[in-house]
N, C-alpha and C positions, 0 to 999 in steps of 0.2 A: 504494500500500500504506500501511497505517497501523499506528501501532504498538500500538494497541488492539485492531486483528484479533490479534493476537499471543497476547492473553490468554484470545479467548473464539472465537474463529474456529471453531476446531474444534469446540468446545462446541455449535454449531450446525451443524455439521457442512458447513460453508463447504469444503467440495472446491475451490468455483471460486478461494479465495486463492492457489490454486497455479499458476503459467504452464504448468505442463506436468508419477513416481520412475521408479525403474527397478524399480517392483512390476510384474511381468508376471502373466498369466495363468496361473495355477499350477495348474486345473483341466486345462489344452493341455498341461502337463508331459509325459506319454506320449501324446498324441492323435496319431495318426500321418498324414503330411502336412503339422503344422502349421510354417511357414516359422519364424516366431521365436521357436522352441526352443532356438536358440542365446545368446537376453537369459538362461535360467536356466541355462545351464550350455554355453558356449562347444564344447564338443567334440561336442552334440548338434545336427549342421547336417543339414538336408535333402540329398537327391541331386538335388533340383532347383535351377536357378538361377530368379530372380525378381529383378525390379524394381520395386519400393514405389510405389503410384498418392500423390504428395505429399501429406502429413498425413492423407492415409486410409488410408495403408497399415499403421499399428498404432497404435491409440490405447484408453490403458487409464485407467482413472477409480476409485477405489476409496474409502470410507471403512471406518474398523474403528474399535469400541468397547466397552465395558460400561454406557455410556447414552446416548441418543439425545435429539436435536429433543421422544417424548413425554414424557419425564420431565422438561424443560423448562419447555415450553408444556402446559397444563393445560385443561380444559371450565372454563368460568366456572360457580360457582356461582352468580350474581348475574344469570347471564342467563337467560330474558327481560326478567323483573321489574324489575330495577332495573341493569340494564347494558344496552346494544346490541352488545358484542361476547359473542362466543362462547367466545374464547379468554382466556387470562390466564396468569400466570406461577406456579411453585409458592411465590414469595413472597406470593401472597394470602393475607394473613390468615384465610378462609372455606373454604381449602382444607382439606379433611380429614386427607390422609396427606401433606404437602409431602414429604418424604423418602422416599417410592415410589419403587423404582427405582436411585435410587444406590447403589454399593456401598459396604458399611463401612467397605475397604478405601481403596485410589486410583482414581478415577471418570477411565478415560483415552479420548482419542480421536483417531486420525490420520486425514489425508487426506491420500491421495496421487493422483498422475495421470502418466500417459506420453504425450508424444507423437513419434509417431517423422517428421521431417520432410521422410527421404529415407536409403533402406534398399537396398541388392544384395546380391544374394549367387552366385555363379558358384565351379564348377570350374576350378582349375587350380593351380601351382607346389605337385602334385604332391596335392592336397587340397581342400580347400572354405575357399572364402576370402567374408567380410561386410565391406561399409562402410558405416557410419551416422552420419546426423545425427541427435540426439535433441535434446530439451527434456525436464527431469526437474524436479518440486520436490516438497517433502513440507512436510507439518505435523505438531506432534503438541503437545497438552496431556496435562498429569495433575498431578492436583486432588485435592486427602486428601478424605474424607466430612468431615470436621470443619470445611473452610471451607460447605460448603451445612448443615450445622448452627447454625454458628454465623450462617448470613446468613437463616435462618428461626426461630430459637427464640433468638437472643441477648438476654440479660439482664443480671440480677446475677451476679457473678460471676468467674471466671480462662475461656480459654480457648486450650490448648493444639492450635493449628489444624496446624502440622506445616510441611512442603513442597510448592510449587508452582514447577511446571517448565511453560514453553511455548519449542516450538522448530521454525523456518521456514525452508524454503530454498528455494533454485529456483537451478538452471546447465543450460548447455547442455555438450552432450559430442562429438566426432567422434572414432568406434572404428573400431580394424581389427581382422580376425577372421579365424583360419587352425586349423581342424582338419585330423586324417590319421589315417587305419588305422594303426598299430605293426606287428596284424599282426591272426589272425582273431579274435581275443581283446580289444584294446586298442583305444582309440581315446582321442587325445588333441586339446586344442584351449586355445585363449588366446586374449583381445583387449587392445590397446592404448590406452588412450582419455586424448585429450587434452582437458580439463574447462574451462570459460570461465564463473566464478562471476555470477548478476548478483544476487544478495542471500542472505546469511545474517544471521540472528536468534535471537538467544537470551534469556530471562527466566526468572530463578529468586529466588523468595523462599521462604530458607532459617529454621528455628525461627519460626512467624510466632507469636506470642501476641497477646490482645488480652482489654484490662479494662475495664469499666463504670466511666467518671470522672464523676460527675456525669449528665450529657444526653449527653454525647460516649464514644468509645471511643478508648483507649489502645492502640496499635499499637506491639508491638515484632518489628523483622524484620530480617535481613539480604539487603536485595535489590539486585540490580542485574542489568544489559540490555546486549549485546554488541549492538550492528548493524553489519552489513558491508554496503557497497550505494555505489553509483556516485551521488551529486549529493545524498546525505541530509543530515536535519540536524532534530535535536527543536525541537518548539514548547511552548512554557514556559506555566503561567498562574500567575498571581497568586492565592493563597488568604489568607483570615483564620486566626490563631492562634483555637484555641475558649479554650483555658486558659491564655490570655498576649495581651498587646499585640502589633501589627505582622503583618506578612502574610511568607508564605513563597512559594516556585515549586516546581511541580514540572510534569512532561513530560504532557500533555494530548493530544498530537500528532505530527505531523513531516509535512515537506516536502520531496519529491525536486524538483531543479531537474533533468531529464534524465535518462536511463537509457542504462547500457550494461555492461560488463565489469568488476566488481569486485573481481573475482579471477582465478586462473589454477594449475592442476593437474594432477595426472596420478592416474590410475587402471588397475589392470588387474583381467581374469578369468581365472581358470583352471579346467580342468575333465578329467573324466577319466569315461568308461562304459567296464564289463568284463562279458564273455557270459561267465560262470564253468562251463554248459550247456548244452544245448537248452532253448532256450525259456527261461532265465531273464536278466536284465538288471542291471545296478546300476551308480550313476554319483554319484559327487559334484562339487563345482562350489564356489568362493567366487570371489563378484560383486564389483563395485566396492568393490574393495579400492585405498582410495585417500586424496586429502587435496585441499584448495585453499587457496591462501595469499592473503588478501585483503590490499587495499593501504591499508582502513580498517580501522578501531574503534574506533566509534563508542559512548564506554561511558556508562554513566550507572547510578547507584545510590542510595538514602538514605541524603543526609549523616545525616539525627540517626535515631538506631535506635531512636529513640524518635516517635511522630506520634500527631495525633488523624485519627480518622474520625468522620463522620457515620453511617453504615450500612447495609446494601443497604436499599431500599425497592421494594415491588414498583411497576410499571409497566404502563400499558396499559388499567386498569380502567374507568376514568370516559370518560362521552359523550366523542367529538371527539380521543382517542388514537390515534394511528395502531397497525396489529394484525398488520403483517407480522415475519415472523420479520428480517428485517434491522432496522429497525427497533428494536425487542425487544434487539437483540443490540446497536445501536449504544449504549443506554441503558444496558445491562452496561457495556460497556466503558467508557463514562465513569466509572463506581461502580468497577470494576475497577482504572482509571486514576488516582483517588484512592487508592485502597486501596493499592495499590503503592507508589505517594508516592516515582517516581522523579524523581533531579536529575541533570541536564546535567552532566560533565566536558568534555564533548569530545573530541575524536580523537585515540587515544593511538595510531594507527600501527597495522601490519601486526598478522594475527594467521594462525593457520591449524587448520581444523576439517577433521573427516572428513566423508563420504559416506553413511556408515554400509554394512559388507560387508554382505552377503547366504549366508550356507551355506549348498545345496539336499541334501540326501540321499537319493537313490532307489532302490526296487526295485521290479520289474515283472516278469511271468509270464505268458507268453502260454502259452493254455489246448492242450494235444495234441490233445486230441479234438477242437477247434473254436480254429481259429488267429485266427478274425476278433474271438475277444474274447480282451482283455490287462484283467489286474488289477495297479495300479498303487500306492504308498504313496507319500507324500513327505515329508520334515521338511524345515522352513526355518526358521533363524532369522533373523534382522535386529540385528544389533548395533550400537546405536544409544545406547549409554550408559543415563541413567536410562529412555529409550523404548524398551529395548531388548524384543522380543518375540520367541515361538517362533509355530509352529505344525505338525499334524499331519494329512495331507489321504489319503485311500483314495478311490480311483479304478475304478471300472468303463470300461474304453474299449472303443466297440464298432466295428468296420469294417466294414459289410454288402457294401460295393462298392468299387472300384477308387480311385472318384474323391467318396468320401463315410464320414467317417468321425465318432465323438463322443464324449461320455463323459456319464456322473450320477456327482456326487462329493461325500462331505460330510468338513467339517473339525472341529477344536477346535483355539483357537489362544488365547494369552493375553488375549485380548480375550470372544471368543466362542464358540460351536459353528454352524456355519452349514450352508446346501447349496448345492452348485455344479454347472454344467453347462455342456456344453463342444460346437460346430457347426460342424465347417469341410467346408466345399465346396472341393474340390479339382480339377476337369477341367483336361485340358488346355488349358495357355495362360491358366489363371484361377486365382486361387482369394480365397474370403470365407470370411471365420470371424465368430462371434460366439460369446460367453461371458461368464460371472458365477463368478465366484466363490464371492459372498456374493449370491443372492437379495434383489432390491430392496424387496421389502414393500411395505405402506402408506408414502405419500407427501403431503406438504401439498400446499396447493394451490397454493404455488409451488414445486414438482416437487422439494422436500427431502424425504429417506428420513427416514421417524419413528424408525424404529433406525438407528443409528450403523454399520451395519452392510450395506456397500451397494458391487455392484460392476458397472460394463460394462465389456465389451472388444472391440473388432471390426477389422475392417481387412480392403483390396482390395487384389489385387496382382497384378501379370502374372508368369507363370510361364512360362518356359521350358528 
């Protein structure tokens, strides 16, 4: 991991930074059948037992945003005529609208991903009891319109650019999980989950301004970077003063010598479904509701709240640049990695961050006249501090047959409006689901969703 993906990672929609959240398929929320209905809301367990085919038995992948990979990456005006790529960045000078697409607002984007490593779940001590190994990590950026302004039309001038938050994690978790009947009405359920940190990260540059000094700009910001992570450690360079003698250092890098457990926590779920009628449903749920106490931090900040920069420059244009989105992105991050103009303190010791809870909210209506369809609603937020997000999803679930069931579902959620759809196969002694959330779209041609807005889910499992 590097500490540069940290700033732009998401921004290109880098899902894969993450080893493995606990975003489930929120599309399967009422799909009936589905086995790991229990990750949204603990009290929702199937009456069948199952055992998870290892890391295939539920693995979920997701990004969400308000801009994507295309507002990024742009068609070259220049090409054929006078370029050989096709592509280029909205910092071309020749582009026409650079700030297409961004919002006015904060331009945010996370990536998350699930994988479950090894899942049961079975009858008995009086109820439905789950034990899971999981691997979870999440990303999230959010970026004011006023840093992609200023990094495309900066001039003469003040430029009041705001706040910039990027924030990474990844742990693994092993939960226990026990739902029960109350009675025909109630139904309750909890898990226990013991949390095994292996990196968190934090970056925030708060009031960032910056003034035209001469050829250079004047950077004032209060920034600094929390790392938590087993064998870390920044790597420094050396720069020139533009408007003074002598050279300064700031974080360019970093170095894991090994990997393993750099923290350790606890987390629980609790959840609750009540049948208030015939035929009607409702159930709320808070998910990892919880902390991890790392054994670093690893801090770093700018000493002088005052710095010069150079300024973004586009990238990629001319013969003989390499044109892949990684690429592309490693070149931000250096410009990015300047621009921040963090210094090394050192390791000030323990620290401890949350999880970010989960609230699920639902109601569901299965139809009198025709029982094999349920109409379904769900709010979720994710509280997550300044990443923090809602979202609003309606659901059609349909059941034609015994051992086959699905859904078509669209959302609005602080990121987007999307559609979602949901396939689990269920016979006996099997079952496979697959689902999306967020409809994958157009894709580059190394398999990135062009919107930020992108989801799989699937997973094998023996039933019995």
């Amino acid at each position: 991991m590097e500490i540069k993906k940290l700033y732009i990672g998401a921004l290109f929609a880098v899902a894969g930074m993450a080893t493995a959240s606990a975003q489930a398929l929120h599309s399967a929320y009422f799909t009936d059948g589905y086995l790991y209905s229990h990750t949204m809301n603990p009290a929702m367990a199937d009456t069948l037992g199952y055992v998870s085919i290892p890391v295939l038995g539920n693995i979920n992948v997701s990004t969400m945003g308000n801009f994507g990979l295309k507002d990024v990456l742009r068609d070259n005006p220049l090409y054929p005529e006078q370029s050989d790529k096709k592509k280029t960045t909205f910092l071309n000078p020749y582009i026409s609208d650079p700030l297409k697409g961004f919002s006015k607002g904060n331009n945010k984007v996370s990536a998350q991903a699930d994988v479950t490593l090894m899942s049961v779940g079975f009858k008995a001590f009086g109820g439905y009891n789950t034990v899971e190994l999981n691997a979870h990590a999440r990303s999230y950026v959010k970026l004011p319109y006023e840093l992609f302004n200023f990094a495309v039309n900066a001039g003469n001038g003040n430029y009041n650019i705001g706040n910039i938050y990027a924030r990474a994690f990844s742990y693994a978790e092993v939960a226990l999980g026990h739902s029960r009947d109350l009675n025909d009405k109630w139904r309750v359920g909890a898990k226990l989950k013991l949390l095994l940190g292996i990196e968190d990260a934090d970056v925030q540059m708060k009031d960032v301004q910056a003034q035209l000094t001469g050829n250079t700009w004047l950077i004032k910001a209060n920034a600094q970077a929390h790392m938590s992570m087993k064998g870390f450690t920044y790597k420094s360079k050396q720069k020139d003063y533009k408007s003074q003698d002598g050279q300064y250092e700031y974080i360019n890098d970093v170095d894991v010598d090994g990997t393993g457990i750099g923290g350790v926590g606890m987390a629980v779920d609790l959840g609750a479904v009540y049948k208030p009628a015939p035929g009607w449903e409702v159930s709320a749920a808070v998910t990892d509701l919880g902390f991890i106490s790392w054994s670093s931090d690893h801090y770093a900040r700018n000493n002088e709240q005052e710095f010069t920069f150079d300024g973004f420059h586009d990238i990629d244009v001319n013969k003989g640049e390499s044109n892949t989105p990684k690429n592309q992105s490693d070149k931000y991050s250096d410009q990015l990695s300047q621009f921040a103009n963090l210094q090394d303190q050192g390791d000030q010791g323990s620290r401890t961050t949350g999880i970010g809870a989960h609230i699920n909210l639902g109601a569901s209506y299965t139809l009198p006249s025709y029982n094999k369809l349920k109409l379904g609603l769900l709010s979720t937020t994710c509280l997550q501090g300044v990443h923090t997000w809602t979202e609003l999803r309606g659901s059609g679930n349909w059941s034609p047959l015994k051992w086959l069931s699905g859904n078509l579902n669209v959302a609005a959620s602080s990121y987007a409006c999307s559609l979602g759809w949901m396939l689990n196969v269920h016979p006996r002694g099997f079952n496979f689901f697959i689902g999306m959330d967020h409809l994958l779209g157009k894709m580059s041609k190394e398999y990135i969703p062009l919107s930020s807005n992108a989801s799989l889910s699937t997973g094998f499992n023996i039933t019995f």
